[in-house]
N, C-alpha and C positions, 0 to 999 in steps of 0.2 A: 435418619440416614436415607438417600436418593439410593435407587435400587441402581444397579448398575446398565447400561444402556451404551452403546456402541460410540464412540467418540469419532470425529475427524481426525486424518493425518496429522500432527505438525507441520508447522510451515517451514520448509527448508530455509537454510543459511541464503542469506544475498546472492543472488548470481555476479558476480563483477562480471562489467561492461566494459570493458576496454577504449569502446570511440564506438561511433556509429552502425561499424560492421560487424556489432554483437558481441557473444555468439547468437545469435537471435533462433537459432534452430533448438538449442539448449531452455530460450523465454517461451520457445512454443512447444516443445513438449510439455513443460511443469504447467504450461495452461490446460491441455491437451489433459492432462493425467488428475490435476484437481481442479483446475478450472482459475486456480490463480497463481502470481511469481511475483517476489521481491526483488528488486533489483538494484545495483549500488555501483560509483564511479566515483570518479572526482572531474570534477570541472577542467582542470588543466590536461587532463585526455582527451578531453574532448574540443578543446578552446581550437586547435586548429580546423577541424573538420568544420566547426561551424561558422565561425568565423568568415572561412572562404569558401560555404555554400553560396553559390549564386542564387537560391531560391530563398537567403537567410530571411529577407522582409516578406515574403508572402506564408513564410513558414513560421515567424512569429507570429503573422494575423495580426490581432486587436492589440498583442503586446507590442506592438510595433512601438507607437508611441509612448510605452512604460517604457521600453529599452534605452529608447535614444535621449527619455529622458532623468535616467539614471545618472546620477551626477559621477560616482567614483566608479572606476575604471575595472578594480575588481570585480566589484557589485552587479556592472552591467554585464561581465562576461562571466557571470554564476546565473544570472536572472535567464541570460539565452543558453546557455546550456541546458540549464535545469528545464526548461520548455522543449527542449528539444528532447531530453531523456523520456518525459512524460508524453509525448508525439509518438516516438518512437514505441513508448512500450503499446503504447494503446494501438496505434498499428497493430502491432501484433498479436494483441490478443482480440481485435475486432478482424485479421485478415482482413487487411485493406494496406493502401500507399499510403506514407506518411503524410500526402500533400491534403489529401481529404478531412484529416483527425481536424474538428474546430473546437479547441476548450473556452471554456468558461471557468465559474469561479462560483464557490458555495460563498454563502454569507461570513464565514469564519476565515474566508482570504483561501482555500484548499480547490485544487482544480477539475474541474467535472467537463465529462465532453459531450458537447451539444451532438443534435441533430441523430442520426441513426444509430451514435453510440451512446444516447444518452443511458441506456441501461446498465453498460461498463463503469466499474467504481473504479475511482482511480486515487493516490493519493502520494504526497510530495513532502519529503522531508530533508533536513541540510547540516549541517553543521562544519564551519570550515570551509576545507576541499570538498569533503564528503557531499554526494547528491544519494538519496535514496530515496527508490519509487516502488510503491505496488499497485498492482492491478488487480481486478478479477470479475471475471464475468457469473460466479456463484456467491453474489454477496457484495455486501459492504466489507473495504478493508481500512485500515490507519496503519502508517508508518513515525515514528522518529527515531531523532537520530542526536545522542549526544555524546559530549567530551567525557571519555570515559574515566579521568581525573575531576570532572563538576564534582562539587558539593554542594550537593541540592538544600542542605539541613541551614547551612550558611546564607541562604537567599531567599528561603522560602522554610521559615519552620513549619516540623511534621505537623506541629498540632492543627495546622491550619487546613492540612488534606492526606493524614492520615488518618485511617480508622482505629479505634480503639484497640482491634486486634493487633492491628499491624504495629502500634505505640509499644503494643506490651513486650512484642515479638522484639522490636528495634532495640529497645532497653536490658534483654539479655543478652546480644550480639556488643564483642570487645570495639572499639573505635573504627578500627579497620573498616569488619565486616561488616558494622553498621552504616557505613559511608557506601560502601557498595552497594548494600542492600536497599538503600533510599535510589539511588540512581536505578535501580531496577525497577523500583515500584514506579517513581517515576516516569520514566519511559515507557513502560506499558498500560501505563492512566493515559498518558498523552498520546499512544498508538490508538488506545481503545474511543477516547473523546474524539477522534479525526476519523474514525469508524464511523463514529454515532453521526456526526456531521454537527457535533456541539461544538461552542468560539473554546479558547484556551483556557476560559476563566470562569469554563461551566461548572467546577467545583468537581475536587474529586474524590473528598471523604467519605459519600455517600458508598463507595464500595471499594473494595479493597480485591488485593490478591495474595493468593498459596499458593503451596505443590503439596499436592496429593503424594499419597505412599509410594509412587510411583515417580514423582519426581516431576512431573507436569504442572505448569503453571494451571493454576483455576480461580476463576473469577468469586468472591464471596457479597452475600449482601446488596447485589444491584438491586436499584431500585424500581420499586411493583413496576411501574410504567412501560417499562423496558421488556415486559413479556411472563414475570415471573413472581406469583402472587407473595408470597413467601421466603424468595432469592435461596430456597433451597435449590431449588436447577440451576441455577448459575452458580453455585457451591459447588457444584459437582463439573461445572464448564458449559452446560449444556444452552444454558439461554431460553428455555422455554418451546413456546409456541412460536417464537417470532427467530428460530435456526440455533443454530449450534456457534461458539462461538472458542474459538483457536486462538493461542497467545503463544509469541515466542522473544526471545531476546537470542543475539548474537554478536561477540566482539569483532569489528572490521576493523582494517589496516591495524588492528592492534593499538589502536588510540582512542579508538570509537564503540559506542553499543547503540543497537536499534534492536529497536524493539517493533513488533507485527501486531498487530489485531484482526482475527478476519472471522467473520458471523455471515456462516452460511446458510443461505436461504433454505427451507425446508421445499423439500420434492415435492412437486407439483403433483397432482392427482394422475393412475395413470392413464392414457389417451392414445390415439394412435398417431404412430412414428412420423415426426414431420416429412411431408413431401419435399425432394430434390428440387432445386430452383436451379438451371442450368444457365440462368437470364446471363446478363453482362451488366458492369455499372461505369459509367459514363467517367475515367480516371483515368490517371498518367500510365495504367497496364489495366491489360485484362486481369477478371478476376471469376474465380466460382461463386456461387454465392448457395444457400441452400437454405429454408426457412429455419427457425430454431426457437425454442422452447425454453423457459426458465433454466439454468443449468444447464443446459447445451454448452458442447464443448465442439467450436470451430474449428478444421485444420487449419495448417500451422502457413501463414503466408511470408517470406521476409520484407518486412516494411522497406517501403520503394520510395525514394527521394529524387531528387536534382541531381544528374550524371551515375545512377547507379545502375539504369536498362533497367531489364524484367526484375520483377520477383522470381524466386523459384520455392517451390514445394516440396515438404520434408516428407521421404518415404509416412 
């Protein structure tokens, strides 16, 4: 038995995003408060905003040319949306203007931001209307996102990426709640493999998941490599040496579940309190800037686009 040991928050439910104009004060306190936010839309919210930004091809960047050459019509305006949701949150939790954020791409197709925020984990998931992103500046996260009517068991039998445990577990659950309960495990293997920054097809019987007596999902069985010699810490949620790690699911528009993963970096040694940097950076508004430290936590700026004037600053 893992002796008991302080765990992280939960991940809060999806903040919905309306369109561009947030709440973005609500994406930067929950950064503010744990260092990371989920967050979730649908594309046709946001299809007019972006659409008739004037800044929409310098605000794509590199995907400029994925976009335009996107053949079907819906596809292209989920492709610029969904870039633009991931811009936006990253803004936010780097305090900076939307214009500066430049993503990039992990080898598994998932979007990481170059250059100053290369530290910020970012991560992109879709289904449908559905767009859902998280961020976090304490850690690695993973998002997905699916039809909360999928049946996983009909596409992909369990035997192929469930664990023993979880086989035995499914086998005494009635039809129902066995089709649920696949779509749960599901979901939060595939939050947790876009954590790890593993392709889709990195296998995901090697560990499984529970809820402790308590009701919290807990990670059972990962494997040594991952931090924990024995996957008793990660039976208990914890992850080892290498952070703590948080799982949640939550049903959206009531059609949908997503599932979170986020594996917080362990506290740094301690040191003395980074120094104020009053500098300016060279962007479509000023900004504060102030040095910071693994798990540092930014104030909160509102990401600044094409016609939107300053930023302002939440008490």
């Amino acid at each position: 038995m893992v002796a008991a040991r302080s765990r992280p928050e939960p991940l809060d439910a999806p903040l919905h995003l309306a369109g561009p104009e947030g709440p973005w004060d609500e994406v930067g306190d929950r950064l503010d408060d744990a260092g990371r936010a989920v967050v979730c839309t649908t594309w046709g919210q946001w299809l007019a905003a972006v659409l008739l930004d004037p800044a929409l091809r310098p605000l794509l960047g590199r995907d400029w040319p994925r976009y335009r050459q996107t053949a079907a019509a819906a596809g292209r305006m989920r492709f610029a949306v969904s870039r633009f949701v991931v811009k936006h949150s990253a803004a936010a939790a780097l305090n900076v203007p939307v214009d500066t954020v430049e993503l990039g791409y992990e080898p598994d197709g998932q979007p990481l931001v170059r250059g100053a925020g290369e530290d910020l984990a970012v991560s992109l998931a879709h289904t449908g209307e559905l767009i859902v992103v998280g961020v976090s500046r304490t850690g690695p996260i993973g998002v997905d996102a699916q039809p909360a009517d999928r049946d996983v068991a009909a596409e992909v039998p369990p035997e192929q990426w469930c664990t023993a445990a979880e086989r035995a577990a499914l086998a005494a659950l009635p039809a129902g709640e066995r089709r649920a309960r696949l779509l749960w495990l599901w979901t939060l293997k595939q939050a947790r493999t876009r954590a790890l920054g593993h392709g889709p097809h990195h296998g995901f019987s090697p560990f499984g998941f529970d809820r402790d007596e308590r009701g919290r999902v807990v990670l059972v069985g990962a494997p040594d490599e991952e931090g924990d010699a024995d996957g008793e810490g990660d039976a208990d949620g914890e992850g080892g040496a290498d952070g703590e790690w948080t799982f949640t699911t939550h049903r959206v528009l009531e059609r949908c579940l997503v599932g979170a993963a986020h594996r917080r970096r362990p506290a740094p040694p301690a040191a003395g309190k980074a120094q104020v940097d009053t500098g300016s950076r060279s962007a479509a508004a000023p900004l504060e800037e102030r040095g910071t430290g693994p798990g540092d936590h930014l104030p909160f700026l509102r990401p600044v686009t094409s016609g939107w004037g300053e930023g302002r600053r939440t008490p």
